[in-house]
Residue, then its C-alpha position, 0 to 999 in steps of 0.5 A: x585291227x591286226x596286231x601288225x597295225x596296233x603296232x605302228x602308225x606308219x604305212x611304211x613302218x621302219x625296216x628294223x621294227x617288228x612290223x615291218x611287212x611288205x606283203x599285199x595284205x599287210x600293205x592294204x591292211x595299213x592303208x584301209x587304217x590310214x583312211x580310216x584315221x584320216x576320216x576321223x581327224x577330217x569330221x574332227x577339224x570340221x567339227x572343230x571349225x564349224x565346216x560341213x562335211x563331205x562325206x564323199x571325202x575319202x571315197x575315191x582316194x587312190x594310193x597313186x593319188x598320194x604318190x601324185x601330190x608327193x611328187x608335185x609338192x617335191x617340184x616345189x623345193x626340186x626344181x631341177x626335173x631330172x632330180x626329181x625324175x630320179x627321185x620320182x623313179x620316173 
């Protein structure tokens, strides 16, 4: 790991934090961390559970997938869809 994630757990860490990097690079670097902490805590909860795992969990995440379930959770307590388009930037 770089210094830049051992400094935040974030993806967007806050703009007034040394870490704060928007670069392509930085941005990939904290996603491939958040994937690879979402792993762990998903084998931990099946473990704990006793659940089968699915190791193709994870494989075809997208970024824009997240943006996507966001949005739809959004819809949930935004119910006007101009609102949420304005929020959205859509």
């Amino acid at each position: 790991m770089t210094r830049l994630l051992e400094k935040t757990p974030y993806l967007f860490p806050h703009p007034q934090s040394q870490s704060f990097d928007l670069s392509p690079n930085a941005l990939r670097l904290r996603w491939l961390d958040a994937l690879e902490r979402a792993k762990k805590l998903y084998q931990k909860h099946c473990l704990e559970n006793d659940t089968r795992q699915d190791p193709t969990m994870f494989d075809n995440l997208r970024w824009h997938d997240l943006r996507h379930s966001a949005i739809t959770r959004l819809a949930s307590i935004v119910p006007d869809s101009l609102e949420l388009s304005r929020i959205s930037g859509h």
